[in-house]
C-alpha positions in Angstrom: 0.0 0.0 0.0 1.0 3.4 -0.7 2.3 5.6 2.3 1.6 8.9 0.9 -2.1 7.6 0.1 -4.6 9.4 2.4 -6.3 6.4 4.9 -9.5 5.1 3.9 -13.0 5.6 6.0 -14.8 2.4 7.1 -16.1 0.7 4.1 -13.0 1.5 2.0 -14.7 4.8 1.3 -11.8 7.8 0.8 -12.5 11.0 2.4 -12.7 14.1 -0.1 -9.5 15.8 -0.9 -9.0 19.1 2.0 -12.0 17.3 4.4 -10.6 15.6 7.1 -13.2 13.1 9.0 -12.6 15.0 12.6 -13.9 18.2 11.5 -16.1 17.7 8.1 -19.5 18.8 10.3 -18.0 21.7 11.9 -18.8 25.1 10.5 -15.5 27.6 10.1 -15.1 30.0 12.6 -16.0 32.9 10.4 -19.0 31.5 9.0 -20.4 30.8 12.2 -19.6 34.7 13.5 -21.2 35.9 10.0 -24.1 33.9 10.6 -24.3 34.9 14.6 -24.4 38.7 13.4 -27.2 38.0 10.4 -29.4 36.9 13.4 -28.9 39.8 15.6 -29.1 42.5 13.0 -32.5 40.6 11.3 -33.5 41.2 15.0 -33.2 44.5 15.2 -36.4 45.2 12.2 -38.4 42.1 13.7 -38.5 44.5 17.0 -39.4 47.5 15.6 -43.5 47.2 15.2 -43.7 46.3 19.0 -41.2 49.4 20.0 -43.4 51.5 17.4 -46.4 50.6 19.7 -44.8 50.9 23.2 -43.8 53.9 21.7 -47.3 55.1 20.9 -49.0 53.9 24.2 -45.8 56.0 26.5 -46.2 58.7 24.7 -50.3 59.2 24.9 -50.5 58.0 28.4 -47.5 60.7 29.3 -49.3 63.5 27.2 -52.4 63.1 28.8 -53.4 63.5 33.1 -55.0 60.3 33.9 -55.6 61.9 36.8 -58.4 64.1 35.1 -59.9 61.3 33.2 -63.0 61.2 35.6 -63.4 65.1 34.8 -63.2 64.3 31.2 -66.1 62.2 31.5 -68.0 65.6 32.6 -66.7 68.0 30.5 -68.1 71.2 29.6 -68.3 70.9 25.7 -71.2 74.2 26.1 -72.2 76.2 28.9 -75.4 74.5 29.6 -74.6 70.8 28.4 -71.9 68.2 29.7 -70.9 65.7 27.2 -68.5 62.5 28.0 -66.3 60.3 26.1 -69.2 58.1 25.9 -71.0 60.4 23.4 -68.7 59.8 20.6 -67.6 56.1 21.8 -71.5 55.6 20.5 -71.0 57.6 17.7 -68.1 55.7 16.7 -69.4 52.2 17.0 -72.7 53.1 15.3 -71.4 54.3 12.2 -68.3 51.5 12.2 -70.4 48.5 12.8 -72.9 49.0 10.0 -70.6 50.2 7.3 -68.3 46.8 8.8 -71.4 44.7 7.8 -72.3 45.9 5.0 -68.8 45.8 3.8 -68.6 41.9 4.7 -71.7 41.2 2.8 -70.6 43.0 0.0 -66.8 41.4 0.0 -68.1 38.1 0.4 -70.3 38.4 -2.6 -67.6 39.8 -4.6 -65.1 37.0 -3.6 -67.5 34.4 -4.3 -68.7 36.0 -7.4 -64.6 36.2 -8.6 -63.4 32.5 -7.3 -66.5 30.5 -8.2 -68.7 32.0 -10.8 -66.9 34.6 -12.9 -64.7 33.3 -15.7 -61.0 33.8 -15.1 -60.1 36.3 -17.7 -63.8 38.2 -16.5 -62.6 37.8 -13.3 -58.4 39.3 -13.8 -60.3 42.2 -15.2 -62.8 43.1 -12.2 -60.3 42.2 -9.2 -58.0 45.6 -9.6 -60.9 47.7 -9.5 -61.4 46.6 -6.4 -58.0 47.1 -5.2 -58.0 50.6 -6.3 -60.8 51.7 -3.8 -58.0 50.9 -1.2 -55.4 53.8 -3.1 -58.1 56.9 -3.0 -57.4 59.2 -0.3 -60.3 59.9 2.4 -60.3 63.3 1.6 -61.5 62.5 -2.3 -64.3 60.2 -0.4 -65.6 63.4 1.7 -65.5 65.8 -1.1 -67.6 63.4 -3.2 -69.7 61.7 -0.9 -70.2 66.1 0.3 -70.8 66.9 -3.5 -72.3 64.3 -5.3 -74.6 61.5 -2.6 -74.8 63.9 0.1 -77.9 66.0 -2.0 -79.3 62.1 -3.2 -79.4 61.0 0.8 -80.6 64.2 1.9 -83.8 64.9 -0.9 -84.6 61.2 -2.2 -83.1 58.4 0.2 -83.5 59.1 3.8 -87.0 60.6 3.1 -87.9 57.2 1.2 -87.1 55.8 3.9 -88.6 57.4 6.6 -91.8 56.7 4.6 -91.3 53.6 4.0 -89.9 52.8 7.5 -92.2 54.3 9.6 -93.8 51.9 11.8 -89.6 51.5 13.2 -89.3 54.4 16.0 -85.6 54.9 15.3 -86.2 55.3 11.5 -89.0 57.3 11.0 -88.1 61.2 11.5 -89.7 64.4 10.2 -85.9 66.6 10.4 -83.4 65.4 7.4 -81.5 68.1 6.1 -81.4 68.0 2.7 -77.3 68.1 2.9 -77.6 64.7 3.7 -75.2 64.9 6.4 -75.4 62.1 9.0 -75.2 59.0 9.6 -76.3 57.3 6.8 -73.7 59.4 4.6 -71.3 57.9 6.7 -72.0 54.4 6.9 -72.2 54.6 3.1 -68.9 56.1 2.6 -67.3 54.4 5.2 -68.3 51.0 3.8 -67.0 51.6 0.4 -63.2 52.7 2.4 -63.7 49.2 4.0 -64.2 47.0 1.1 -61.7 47.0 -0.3 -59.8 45.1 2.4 -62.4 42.8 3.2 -62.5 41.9 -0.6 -59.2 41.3 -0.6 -58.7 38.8 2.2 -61.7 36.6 1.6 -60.9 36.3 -2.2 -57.1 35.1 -1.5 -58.8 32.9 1.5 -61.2 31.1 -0.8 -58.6 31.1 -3.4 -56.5 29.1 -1.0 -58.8 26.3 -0.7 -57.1 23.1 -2.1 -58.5 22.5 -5.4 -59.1 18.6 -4.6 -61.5 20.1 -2.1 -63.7 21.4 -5.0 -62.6 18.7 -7.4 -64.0 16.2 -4.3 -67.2 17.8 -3.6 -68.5 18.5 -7.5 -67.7 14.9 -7.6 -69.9 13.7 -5.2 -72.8 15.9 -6.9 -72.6 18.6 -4.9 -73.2 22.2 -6.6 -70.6 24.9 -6.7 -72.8 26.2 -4.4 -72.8 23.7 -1.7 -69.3 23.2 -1.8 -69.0 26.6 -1.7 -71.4 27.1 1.4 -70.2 23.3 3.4 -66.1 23.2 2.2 -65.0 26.5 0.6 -66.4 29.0 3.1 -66.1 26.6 6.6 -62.3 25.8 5.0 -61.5 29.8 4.9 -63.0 30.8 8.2 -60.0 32.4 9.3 -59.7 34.5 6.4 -63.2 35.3 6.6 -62.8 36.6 10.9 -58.9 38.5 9.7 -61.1 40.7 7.3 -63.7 41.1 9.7 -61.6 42.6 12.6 -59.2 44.6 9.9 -62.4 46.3 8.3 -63.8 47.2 11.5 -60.4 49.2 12.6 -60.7 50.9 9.1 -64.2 52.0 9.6 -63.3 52.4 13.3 -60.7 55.0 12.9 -61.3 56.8 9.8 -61.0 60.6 10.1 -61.2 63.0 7.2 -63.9 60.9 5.6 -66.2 60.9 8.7 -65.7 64.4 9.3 -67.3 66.1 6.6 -70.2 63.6 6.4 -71.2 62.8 9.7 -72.6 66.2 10.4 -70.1 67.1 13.4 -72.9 67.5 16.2 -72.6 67.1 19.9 -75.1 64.6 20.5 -76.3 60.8 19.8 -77.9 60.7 17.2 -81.7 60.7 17.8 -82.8 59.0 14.5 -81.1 57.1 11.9 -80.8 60.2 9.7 -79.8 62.6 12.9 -75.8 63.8 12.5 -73.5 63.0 15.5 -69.8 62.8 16.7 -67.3 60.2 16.6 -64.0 60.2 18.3 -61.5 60.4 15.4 -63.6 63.0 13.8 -63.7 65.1 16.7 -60.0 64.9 17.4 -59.8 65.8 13.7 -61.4 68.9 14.0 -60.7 70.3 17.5 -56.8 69.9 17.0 -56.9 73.4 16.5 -57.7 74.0 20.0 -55.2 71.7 21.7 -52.7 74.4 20.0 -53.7 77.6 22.6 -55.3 75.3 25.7 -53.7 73.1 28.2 -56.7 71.6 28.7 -57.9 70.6 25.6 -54.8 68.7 24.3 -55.2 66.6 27.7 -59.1 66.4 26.6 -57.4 64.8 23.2 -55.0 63.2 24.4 -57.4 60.9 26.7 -59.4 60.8 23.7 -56.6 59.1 21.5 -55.8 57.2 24.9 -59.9 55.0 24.6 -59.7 55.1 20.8 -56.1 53.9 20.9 -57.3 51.0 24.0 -60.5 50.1 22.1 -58.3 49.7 19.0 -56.3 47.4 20.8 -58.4 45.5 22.7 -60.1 44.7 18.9 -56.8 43.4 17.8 -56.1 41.3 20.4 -58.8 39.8 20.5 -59.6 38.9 16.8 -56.3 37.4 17.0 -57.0 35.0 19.6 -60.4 34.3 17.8 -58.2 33.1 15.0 -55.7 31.3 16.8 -58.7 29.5 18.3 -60.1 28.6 15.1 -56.6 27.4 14.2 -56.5 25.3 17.2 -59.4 23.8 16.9 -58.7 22.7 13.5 -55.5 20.9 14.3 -57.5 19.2 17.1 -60.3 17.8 14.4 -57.7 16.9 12.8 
């Protein structure tokens, strides 16, 4: 045998020329130092949403006197009237949880519409229209929902119906303005600045669905439909709750939008067509204030403080919703 022949492995295998059997699964000192620093710099961006947020929440809570948030819950908005936070928490959730379901209905009919019914090419040519709602700016939806279905609510829809909704106490009213402006403007608008999200998630959900689902289902003899309504929709669930809780917070927080349709009055609503207040819209306009008065930039800040918790508290617990539906899925499994 040759001396200057390297020694064989067991098995008469020969080791590969510069590898040496003692140290072929070690990585080289340098790699392992590059790879060490890739992990804490790819860190550093993974911790910068929950900074952004601690961030937000110091900052708020410093700004405003927690101290005075009982006072704010009686505070003189005009001489002879004391208004709380609750006034525009109301008028908040009743123009965000309509316009959130009627958004939902109207995304899930355009999803199904695009995955199940709608030919492909038909279907390619409709989807970025959708998609663009999300790119206009608020303040294009006030001016034209001010300019153009303000006057249509105001001298033909909300009298219709009030009419034709009479016998409901809450719908029937003899005071519209003919402006339109309240909280059906709102709703409407606000609904429209939501679809586009809710569209968005349920279509990619039911596109997800495994296509020997469907391919199963119409096999059996089941209709698009009912695999649609037993497989397709119970399958994308999750999808379905994420575009829930992510329209709400649209509708919940929008500003500019809300501002110049809701009618900007100090009061709940006392019909369906009465104007009213919500907390982004009045933080909106009375920013001005918070400028020139102590008091009214702690008024705002404790204002930003409940919108910001409510927010929050959304978030949360849509997340946990979805993580329970994930759950429970693995478990059925």
């Amino acid at each position: 045998m040759d001396a200057s022949a390297p020694p064989s492995e067991p098995g008469g295998r020969q080791p590969l020329p510069g590898l040496s059997s003692s140290n072929s699964g070690a990585t080289p000192p340098p790699q392992r130092s590059l790879l060490a620093w890739l992990r804490y710099t790819a860190l550093v961006p993974a911790l910068i949403p929950a900074a952004i947020i601690v961030a937000v929440v110091w900052t708020i809570t410093s700004a405003s006197h927690l101290t005075s948030l009982p006072g704010f819950f009686g505070f003189n908005w005009a001489p002879t009237t004391s208004w709380g936070i609750g006034l525009f928490v109301v008028g908040s959730f009743m123009t965000a949880v309509p316009a959130l379901v009627f958004s939902m209905l109207i995304g899930l009919g355009l999803a199904v519409a695009s995955t199940t019914y709608l030919p492909r090419l038909f279907a390619n040519l409709l989807d970025p229209f959708v998609d663009l709602l999300a790119g206009i700016p608020s303040v294009i939806y006030g001016i034209w929902g001010f300019v153009v279905i303000g006057p249509y609510f105001g001298l033909t829809l909300n009298p219709w119906l009030s009419d034709h909704l009479q016998f409901l106490p809450w719908f029937h009213s003899s005071d519209i303005n003919s402006l339109g402006l309240g909280l059906p403007l709102a709703i409407f608008v606000l609904t429209l600045m939501a679809l586009p999200i809710t569209t968005l998630l349920i279509r990619d959900s039911l596109r997800a669905v495994p296509r020997d689902l469907w391919e199963s289902g119409l096999a059996l003899g089941a209709t698009r439909w009912e695999v649609l309504r037993r497989v397709a929709i119970p399958y994308s669930r999750r999808g379905i709750m994420s575009a829930a809780f992510l329209g709400f917070g649209r509708a919940f927080g929008e500003t500019v939008a809300v501002a110049m349709l809701i009618g900007s009055t100090a009061q709940v609503a006392p019909s369906f067509y009465g104007t009213g207040y919500t907390m982004a819209a009045a933080m909106f306009e009375l920013i001005d204030s918070a400028y020139t008065s102590a008091q009214w930039l702690s008024v705002l800040t404790e204002m930003a403080l409940v919108l910001l918790a409510i927010s929050l508290a959304v978030n949360i617990a849509g997340r946990r919703l979805v993580i329970s539906l994930s759950t429970t899925e693995v478990a059925g499994v």
